[in-house]
C-alpha positions as CSV (number, residue, x, y, z in Angstrom):
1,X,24.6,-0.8,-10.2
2,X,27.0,1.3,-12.0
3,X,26.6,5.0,-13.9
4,X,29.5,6.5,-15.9
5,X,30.0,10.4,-15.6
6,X,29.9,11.9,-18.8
7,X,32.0,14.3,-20.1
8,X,29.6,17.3,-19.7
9,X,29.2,16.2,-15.9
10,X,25.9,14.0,-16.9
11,X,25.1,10.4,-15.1
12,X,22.6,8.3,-16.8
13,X,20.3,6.6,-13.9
14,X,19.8,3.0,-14.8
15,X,16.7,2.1,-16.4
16,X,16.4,-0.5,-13.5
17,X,16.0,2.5,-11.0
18,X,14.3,4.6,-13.1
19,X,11.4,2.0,-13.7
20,X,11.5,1.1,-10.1
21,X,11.2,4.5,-8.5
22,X,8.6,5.6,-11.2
23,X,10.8,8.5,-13.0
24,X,10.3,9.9,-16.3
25,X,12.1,12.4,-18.4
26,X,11.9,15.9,-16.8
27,X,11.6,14.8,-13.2
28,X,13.5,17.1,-10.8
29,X,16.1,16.1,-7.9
30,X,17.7,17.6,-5.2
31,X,21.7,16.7,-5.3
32,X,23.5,17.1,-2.3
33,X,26.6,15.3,-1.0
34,X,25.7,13.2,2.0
35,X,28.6,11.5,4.4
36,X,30.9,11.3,1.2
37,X,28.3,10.1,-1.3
38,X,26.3,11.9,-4.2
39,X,22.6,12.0,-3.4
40,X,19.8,12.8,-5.4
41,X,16.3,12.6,-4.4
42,X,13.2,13.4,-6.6
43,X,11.4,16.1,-5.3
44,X,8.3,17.7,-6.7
45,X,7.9,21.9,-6.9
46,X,4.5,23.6,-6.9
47,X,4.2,27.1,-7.9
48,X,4.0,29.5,-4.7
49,X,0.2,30.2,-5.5
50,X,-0.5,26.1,-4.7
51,X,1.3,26.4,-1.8
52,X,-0.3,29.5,-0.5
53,X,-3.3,28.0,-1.3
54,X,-2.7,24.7,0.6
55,X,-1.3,26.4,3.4
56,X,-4.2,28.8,3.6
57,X,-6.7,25.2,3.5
58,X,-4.3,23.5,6.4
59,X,-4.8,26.2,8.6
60,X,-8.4,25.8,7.8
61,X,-8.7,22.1,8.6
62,X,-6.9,23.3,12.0
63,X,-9.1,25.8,12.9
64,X,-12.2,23.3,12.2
65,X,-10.3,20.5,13.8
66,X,-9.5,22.8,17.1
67,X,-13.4,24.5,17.1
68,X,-14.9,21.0,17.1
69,X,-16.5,21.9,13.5
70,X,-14.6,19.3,12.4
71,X,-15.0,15.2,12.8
72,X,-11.9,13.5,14.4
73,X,-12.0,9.6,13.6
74,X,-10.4,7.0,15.5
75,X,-8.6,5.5,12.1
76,X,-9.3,5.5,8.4
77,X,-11.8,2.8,8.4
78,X,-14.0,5.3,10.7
79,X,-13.5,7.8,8.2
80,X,-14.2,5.7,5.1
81,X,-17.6,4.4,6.8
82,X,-18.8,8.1,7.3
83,X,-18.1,9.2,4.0
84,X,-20.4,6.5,2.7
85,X,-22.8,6.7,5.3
86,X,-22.6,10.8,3.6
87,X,-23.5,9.0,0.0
């Protein structure tokens, strides 16, 4: 597929990729240059609350995990079963 470069530096992502990869207007992307080619990859950014808070329920899970408070399951079926055997 081809993109023009605009004269203000903008590249319009074809609507093939757009649809394909799920992007809408105000999505954000990292741009890097990459073995001589342009790269941009979608990336998503939380405010540093949500990832305080996420870190802070990680370290959780791996304290429960290590004490033994936690379940372990073999695979996701294991996992799915006890959650309904939970109601």
């Amino acid at each position: 597929m081809l993109a023009t470069l605009k004269d203000k530096g903008q590249v319009t992502i074809p609507k093939k990729l757009v649809n394909q990869l799920g992007l809408v207007s105000g999505d954000t992307f990292d741009v890097y240059i990459e073995d001589g080619e342009i790269r941009f990859v979608p990336v998503v950014i939380y405010p540093k609350k949500k990832i305080e808070e996420l870190e802070r329920l990680a370290s959780e899970a791996e304290e429960g995990l290590s004490s033994g408070d936690l379940p372990v399951f073999e695979d996701a079926d294991d996992a799915i079963a006890d959650l309904h055997r939970a109601g």
